[in-house]
MIDOSE-1310 file (N, C-alpha, C; in nm, 2 decimals, decimal comma, always signed):
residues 212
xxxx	-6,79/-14,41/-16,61/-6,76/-14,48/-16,49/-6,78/-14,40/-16,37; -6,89/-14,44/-16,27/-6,93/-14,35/-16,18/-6,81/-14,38/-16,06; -6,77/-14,25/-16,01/-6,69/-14,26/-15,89/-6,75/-14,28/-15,75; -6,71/-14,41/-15,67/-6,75/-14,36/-15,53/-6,74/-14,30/-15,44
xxxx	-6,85/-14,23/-15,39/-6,85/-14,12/-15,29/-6,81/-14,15/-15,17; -6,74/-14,12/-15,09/-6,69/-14,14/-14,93/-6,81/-14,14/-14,85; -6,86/-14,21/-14,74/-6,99/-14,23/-14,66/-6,93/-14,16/-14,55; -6,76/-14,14/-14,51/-6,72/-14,12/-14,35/-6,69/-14,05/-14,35
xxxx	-6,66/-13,94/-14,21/-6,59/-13,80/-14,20/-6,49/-13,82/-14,14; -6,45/-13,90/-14,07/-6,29/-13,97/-13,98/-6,21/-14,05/-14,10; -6,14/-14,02/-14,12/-6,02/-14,07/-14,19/-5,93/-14,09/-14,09; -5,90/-14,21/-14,06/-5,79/-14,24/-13,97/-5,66/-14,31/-14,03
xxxx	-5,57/-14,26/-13,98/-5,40/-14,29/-14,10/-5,32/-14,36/-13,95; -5,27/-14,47/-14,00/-5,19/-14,56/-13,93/-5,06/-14,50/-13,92; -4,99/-14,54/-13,74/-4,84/-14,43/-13,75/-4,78/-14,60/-13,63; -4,74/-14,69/-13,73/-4,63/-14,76/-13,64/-4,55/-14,72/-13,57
xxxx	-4,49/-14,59/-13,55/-4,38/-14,52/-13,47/-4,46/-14,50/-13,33; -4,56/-14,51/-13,36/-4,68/-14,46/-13,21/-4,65/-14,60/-13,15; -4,64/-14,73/-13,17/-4,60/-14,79/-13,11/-4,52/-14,88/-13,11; -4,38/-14,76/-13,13/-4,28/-14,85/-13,12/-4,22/-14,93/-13,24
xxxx	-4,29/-14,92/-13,32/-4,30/-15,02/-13,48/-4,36/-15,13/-13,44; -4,43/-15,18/-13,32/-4,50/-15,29/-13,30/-4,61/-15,30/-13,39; -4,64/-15,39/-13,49/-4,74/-15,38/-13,53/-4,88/-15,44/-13,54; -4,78/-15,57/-13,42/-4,91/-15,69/-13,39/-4,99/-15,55/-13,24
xxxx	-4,91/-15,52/-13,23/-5,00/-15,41/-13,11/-5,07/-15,34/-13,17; -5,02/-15,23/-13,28/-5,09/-15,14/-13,37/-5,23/-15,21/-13,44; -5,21/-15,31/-13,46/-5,34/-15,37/-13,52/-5,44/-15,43/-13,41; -5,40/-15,47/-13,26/-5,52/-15,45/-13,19/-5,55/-15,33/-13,13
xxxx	-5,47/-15,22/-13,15/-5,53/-15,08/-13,16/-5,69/-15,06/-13,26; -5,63/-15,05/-13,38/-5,71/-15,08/-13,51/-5,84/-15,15/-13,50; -5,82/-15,26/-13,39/-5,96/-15,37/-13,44/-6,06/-15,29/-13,33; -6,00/-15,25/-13,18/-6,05/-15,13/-13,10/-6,12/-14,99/-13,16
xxxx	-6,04/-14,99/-13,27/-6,08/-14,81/-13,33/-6,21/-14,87/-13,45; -6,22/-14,98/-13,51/-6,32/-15,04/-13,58/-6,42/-15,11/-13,48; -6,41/-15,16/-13,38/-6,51/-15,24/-13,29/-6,58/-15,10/-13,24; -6,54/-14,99/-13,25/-6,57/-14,86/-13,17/-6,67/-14,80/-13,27
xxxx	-6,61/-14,85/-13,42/-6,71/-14,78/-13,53/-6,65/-14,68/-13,61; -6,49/-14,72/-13,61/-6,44/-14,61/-13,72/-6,49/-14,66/-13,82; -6,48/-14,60/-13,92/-6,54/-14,61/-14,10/-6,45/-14,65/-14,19; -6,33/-14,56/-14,19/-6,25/-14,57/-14,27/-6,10/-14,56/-14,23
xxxx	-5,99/-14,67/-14,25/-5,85/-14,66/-14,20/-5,75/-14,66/-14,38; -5,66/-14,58/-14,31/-5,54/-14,56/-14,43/-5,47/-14,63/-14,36; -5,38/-14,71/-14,43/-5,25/-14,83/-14,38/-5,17/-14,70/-14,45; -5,06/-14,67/-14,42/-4,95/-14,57/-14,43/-4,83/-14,56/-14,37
xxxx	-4,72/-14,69/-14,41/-4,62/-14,71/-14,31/-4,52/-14,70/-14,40; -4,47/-14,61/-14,44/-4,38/-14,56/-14,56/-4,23/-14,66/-14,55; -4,22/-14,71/-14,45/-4,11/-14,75/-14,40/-4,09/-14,86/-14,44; -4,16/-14,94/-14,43/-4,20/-15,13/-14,48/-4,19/-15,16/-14,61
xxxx	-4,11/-15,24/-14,62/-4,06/-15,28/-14,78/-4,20/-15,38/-14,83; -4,18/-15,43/-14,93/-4,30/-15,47/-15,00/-4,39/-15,60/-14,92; -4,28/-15,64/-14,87/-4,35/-15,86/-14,83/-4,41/-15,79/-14,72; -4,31/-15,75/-14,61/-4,43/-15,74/-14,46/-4,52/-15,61/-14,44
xxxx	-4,49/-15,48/-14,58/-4,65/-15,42/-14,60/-4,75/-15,51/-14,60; -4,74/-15,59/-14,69/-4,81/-15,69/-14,76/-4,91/-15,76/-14,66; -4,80/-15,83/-14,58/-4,86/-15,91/-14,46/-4,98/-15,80/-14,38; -4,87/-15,71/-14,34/-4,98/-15,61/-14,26/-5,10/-15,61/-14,32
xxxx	-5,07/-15,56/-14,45/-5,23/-15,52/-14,53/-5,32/-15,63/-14,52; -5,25/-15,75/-14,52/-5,34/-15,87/-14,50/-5,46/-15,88/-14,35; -5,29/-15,86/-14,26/-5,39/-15,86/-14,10/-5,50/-15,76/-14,11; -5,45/-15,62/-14,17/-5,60/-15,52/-14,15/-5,65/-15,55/-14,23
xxxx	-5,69/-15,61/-14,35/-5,78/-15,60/-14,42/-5,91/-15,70/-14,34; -5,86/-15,80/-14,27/-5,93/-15,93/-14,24/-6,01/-15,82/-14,07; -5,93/-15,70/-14,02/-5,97/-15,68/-13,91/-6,08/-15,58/-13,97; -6,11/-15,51/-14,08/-6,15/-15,40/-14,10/-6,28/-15,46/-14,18
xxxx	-6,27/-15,55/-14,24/-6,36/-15,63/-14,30/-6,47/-15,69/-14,23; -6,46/-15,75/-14,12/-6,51/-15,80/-14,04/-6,58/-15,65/-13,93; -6,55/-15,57/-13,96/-6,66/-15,45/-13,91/-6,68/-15,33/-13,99; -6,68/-15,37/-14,12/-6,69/-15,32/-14,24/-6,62/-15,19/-14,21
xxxx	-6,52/-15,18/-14,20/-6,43/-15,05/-14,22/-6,39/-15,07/-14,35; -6,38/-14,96/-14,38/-6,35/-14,89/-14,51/-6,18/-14,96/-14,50; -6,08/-14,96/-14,60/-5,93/-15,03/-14,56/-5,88/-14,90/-14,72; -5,80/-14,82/-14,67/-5,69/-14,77/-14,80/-5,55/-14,79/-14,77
xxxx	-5,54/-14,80/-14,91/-5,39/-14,81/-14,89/-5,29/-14,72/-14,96; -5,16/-14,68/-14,87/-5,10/-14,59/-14,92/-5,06/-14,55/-15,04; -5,11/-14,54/-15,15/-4,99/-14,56/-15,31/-4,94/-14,66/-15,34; -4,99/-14,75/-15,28/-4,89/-14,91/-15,33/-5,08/-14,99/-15,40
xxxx	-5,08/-14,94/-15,54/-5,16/-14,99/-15,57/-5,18/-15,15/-15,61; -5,05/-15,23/-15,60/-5,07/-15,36/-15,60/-5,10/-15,42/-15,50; -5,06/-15,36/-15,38/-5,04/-15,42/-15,25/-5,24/-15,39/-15,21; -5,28/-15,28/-15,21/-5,42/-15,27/-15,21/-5,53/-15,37/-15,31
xxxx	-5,46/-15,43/-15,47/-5,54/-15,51/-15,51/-5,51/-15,67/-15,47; -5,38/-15,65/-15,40/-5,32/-15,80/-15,38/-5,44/-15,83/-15,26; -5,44/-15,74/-15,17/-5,51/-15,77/-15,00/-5,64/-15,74/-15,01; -5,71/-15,69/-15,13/-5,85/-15,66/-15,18/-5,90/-15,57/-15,06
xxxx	-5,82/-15,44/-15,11/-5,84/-15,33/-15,03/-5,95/-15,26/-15,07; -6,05/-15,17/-15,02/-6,10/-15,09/-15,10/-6,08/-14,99/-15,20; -5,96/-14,93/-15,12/-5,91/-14,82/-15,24/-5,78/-14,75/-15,21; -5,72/-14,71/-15,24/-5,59/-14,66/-15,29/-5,56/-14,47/-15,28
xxxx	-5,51/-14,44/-15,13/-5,44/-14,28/-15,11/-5,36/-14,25/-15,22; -5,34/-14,18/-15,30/-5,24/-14,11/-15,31/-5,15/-13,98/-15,30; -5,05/-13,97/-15,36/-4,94/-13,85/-15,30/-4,98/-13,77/-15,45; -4,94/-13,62/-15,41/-4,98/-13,53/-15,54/-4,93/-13,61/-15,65
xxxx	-4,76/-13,67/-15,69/-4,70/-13,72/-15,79/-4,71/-13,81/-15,80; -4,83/-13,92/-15,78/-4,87/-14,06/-15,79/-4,93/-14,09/-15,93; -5,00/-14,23/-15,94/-5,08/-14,22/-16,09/-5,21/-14,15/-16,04; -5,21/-14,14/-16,16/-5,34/-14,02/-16,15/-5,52/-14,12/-16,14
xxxx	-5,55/-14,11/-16,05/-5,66/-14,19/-16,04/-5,79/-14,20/-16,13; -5,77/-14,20/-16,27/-5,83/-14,27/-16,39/-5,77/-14,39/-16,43; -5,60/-14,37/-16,40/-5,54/-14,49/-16,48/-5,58/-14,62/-16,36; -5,56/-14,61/-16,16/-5,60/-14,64/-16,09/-5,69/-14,73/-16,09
xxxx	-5,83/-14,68/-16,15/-5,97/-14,70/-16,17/-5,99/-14,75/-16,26; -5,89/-14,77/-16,37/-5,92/-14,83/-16,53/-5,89/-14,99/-16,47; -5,77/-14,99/-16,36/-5,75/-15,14/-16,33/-5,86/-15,20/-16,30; -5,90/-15,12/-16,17/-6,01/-15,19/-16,12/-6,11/-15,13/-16,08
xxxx	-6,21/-15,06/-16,13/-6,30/-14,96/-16,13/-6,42/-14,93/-15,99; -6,37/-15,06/-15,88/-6,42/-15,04/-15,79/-6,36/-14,93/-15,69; -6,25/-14,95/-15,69/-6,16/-14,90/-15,59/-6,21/-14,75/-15,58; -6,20/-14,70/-15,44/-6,13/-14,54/-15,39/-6,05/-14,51/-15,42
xxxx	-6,02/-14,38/-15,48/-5,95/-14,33/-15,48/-5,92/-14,18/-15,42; -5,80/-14,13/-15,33/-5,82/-14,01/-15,24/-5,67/-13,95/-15,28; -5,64/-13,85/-15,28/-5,56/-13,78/-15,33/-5,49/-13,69/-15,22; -5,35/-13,67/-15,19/-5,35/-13,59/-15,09/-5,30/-13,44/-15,19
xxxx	-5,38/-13,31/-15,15/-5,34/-13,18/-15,22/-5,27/-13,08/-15,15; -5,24/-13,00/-15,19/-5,16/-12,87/-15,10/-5,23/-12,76/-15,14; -5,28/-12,72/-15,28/-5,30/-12,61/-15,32/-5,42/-12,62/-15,43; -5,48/-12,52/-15,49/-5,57/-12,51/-15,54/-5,56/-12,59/-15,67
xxxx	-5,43/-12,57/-15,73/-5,38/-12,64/-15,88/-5,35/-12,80/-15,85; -5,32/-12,84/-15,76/-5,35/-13,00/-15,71/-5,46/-13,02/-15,71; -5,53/-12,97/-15,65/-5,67/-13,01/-15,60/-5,76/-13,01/-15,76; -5,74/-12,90/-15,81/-5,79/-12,89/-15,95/-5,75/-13,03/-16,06
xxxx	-5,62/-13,02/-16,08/-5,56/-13,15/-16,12/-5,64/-13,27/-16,08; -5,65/-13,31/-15,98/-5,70/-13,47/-15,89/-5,86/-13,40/-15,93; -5,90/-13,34/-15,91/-6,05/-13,40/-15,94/-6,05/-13,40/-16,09; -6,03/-13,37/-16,21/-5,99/-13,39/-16,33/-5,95/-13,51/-16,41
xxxx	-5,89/-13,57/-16,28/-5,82/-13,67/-16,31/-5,92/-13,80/-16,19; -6,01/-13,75/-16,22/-6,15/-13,88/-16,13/-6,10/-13,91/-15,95; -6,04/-13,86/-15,91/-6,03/-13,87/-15,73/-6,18/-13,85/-15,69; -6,17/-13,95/-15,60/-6,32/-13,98/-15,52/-6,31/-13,89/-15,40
xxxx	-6,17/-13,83/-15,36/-6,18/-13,71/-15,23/-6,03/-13,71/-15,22; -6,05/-13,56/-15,17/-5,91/-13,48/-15,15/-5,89/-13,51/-15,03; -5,75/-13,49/-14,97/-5,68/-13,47/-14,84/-5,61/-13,36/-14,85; -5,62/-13,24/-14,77/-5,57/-13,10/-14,79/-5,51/-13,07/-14,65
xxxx	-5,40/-13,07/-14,66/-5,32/-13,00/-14,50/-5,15/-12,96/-14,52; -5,12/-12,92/-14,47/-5,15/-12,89/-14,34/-5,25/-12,82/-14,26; -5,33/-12,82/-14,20/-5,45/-12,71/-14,18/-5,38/-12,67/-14,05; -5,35/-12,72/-13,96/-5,27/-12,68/-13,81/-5,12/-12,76/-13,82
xxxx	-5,07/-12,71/-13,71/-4,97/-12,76/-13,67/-4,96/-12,95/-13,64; -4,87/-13,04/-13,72/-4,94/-13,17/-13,69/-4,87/-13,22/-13,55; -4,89/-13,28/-13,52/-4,89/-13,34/-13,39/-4,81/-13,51/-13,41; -4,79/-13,52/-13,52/-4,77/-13,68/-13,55/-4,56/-13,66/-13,58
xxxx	-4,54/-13,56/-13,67/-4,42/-13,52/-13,73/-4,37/-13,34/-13,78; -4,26/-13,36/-13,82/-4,24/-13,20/-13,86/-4,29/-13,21/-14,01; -4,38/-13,08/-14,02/-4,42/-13,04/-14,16/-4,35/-12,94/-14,24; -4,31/-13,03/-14,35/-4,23/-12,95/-14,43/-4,29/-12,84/-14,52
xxxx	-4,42/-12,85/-14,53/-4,49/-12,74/-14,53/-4,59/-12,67/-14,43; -4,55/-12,52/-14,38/-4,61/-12,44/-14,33/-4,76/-12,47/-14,27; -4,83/-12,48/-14,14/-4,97/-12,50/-14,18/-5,07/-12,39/-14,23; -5,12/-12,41/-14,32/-5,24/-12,29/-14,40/-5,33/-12,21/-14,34
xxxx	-5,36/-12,31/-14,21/-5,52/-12,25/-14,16/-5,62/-12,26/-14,20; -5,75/-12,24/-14,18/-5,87/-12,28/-14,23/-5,91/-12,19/-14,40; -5,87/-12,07/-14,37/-5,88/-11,99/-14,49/-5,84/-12,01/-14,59; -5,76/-12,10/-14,57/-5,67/-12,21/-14,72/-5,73/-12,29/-14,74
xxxx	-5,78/-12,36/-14,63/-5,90/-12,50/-14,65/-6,03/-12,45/-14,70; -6,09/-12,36/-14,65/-6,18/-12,33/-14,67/-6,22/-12,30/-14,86; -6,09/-12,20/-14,91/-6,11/-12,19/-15,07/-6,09/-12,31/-15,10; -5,98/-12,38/-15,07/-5,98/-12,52/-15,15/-6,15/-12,62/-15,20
xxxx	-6,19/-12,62/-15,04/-6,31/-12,68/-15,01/-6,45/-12,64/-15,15; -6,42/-12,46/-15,18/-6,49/-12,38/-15,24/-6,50/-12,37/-15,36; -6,40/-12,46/-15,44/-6,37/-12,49/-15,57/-6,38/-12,65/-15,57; -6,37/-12,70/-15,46/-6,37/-12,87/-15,50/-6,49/-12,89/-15,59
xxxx	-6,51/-12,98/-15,62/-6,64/-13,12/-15,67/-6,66/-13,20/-15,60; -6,57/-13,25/-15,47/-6,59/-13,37/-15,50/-6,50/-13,35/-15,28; -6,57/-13,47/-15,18/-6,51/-13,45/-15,04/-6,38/-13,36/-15,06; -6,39/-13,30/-14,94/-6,26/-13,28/-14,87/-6,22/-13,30/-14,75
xxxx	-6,09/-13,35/-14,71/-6,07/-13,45/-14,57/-5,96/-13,32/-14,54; -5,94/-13,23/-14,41/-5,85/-13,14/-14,37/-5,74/-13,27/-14,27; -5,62/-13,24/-14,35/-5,52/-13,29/-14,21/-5,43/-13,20/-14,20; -5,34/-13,26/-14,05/-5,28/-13,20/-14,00/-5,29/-13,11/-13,86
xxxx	-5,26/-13,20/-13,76/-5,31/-13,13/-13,62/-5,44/-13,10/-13,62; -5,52/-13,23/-13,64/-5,63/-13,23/-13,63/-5,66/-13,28/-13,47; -5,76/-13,26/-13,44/-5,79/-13,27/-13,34/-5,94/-13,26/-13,26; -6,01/-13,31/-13,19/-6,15/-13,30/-13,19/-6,20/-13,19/-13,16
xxxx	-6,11/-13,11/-13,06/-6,15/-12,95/-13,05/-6,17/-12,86/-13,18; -6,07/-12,86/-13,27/-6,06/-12,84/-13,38/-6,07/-12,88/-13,51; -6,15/-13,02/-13,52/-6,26/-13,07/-13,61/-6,35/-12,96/-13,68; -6,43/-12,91/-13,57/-6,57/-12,80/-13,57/-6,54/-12,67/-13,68
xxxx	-6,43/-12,66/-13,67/-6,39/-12,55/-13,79/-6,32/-12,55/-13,89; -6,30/-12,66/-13,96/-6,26/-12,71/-14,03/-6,38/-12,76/-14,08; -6,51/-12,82/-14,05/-6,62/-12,82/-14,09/-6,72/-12,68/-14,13; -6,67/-12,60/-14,02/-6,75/-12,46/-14,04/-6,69/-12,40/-14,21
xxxx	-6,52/-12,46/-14,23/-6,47/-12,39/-14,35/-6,52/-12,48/-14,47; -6,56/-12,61/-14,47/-6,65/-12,64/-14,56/-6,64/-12,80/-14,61; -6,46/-12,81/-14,49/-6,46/-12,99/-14,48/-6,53/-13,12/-14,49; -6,58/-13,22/-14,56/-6,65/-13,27/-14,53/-6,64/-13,37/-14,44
xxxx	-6,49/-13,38/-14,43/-6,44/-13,47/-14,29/-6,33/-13,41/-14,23; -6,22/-13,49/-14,14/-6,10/-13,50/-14,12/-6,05/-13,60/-14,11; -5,91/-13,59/-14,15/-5,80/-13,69/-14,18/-5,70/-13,69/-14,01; -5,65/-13,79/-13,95/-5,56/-13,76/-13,85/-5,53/-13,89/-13,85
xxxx	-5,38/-13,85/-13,76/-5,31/-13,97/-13,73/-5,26/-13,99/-13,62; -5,24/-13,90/-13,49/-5,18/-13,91/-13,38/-5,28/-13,89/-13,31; -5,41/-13,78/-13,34/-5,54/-13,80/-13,24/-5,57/-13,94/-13,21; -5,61/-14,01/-13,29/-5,65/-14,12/-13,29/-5,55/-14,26/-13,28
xxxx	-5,42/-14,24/-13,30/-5,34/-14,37/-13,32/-5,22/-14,35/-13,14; -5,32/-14,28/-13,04/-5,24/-14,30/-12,90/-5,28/-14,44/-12,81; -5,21/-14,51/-12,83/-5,25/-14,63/-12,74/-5,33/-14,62/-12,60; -5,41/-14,66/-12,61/-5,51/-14,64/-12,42/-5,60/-14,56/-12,44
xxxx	-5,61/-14,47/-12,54/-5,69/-14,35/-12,57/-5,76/-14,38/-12,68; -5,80/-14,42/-12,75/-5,88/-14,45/-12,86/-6,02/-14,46/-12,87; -6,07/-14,49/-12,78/-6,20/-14,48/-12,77/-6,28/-14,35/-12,70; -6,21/-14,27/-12,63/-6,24/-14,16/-12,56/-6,20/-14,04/-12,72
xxxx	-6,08/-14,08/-12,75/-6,03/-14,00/-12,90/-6,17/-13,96/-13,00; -6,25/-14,13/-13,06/-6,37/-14,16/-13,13/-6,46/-14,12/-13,08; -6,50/-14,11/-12,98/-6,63/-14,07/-12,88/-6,62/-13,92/-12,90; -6,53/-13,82/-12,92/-6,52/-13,70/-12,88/-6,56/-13,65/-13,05
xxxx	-6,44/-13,71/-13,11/-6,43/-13,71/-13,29/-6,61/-13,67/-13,36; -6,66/-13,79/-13,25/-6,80/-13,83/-13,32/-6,87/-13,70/-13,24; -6,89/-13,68/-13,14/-6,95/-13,53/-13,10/-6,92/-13,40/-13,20; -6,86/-13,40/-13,22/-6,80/-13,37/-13,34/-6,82/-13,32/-13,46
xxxx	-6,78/-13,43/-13,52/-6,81/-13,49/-13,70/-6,98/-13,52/-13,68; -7,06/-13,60/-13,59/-7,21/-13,61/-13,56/-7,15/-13,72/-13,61; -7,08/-13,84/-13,67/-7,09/-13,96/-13,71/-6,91/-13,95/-13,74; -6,86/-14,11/-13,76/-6,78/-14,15/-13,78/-6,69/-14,16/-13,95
């Protein structure tokens, strides 16, 4: 069963707190950050009980579709096959993305890692791409783990198989070296999820990343 490969270097992660918990607002954020040419969005609202995840996942699926954006969803692998998501984030202690894949063999699968023995684990276990951070300081919330720096990303990157997405106080200044350590994208959530700023955010990302 061949895995699919990630086409984007922007991974962009949804943060309802950015506005307010509005979410009919957050999602004409989203159709802006897709009409702009993002690639790929993580729905990630930890907070939302099962029905109006659900709903949400519905409105973005229908906005992200309609400009072919990539659509993941947080660990809630029903809710990503209910809204015919593409594929499915998860947290180091999630199902391990073979059993994932065995459902429905189309799906993404992305993994978030901390350390060399996660990262080793998830690709073993068929992950279509890592998420490794903290790499900086984040900008979205407080990190309960330390940020690493690039020199942590960089070995991670050095042993992978398979993408690696750097989060955590990412930022478009600081994209460029996180690619120099051997990233194949970045992951963020507060660069990209500031209301009024989104398109100057993408514009810069993509100077950048050279694509979206």
């Amino acid at each position: 069963m061949s895995t699919p490969i990630p086409d984007f270097r922007l991974y962009a992660i949804t943060s309802g707190p950015a506005f307010g918990g509005d979410y009919t607002k957050m999602a004409d954020h989203i159709e802006s950050l897709c009409r702009r040419g993002l690639r790929c969005l993580q729905l990630r609202e930890k907070s939302l009980p099962a029905r109006p995840l659900y709903q949400l996942a519905n409105v973005l699926r229908e906005i992200t579709k309609s400009y072919k954006t990539l659509l993941m969803i947080n660990d809630r692998v029903d809710i990503a096959l209910a809204c015919g998501a593409d594929g499915v984030h998860c947290r180091e202690d999630s199902l391990p993305a073979e059993i994932i894949r065995n459902i429905d063999h189309r799906l993404l699968v992305g993994r978030s890692v901390h350390d060399e023995t996660s990262a080793g684990k998830a690709q073993r276990e068929g992950a279509g791409f890592l998420v490794y951070g903290p790499v900086f300081k984040p900008g979205s919330k407080s990190a309960s783990t330390p940020p690493s720096g690039t020199k942590k990303l960089e070995t991670i990157c050095r042993s992978a198989e398979v993408p690696v997405f750097a989060l955590g106080g990412i930022t478009p200044s600081n994209a460029g070296e996180c690619l120099a350590a051997g990233a194949h994208g970045v992951a963020c959530i507060s660069s990209v999820m500031v209301p009024g700023d989104e398109i100057r955010a993408l514009d810069k990302f993509e100077q950048t990343l050279g694509t979206l």
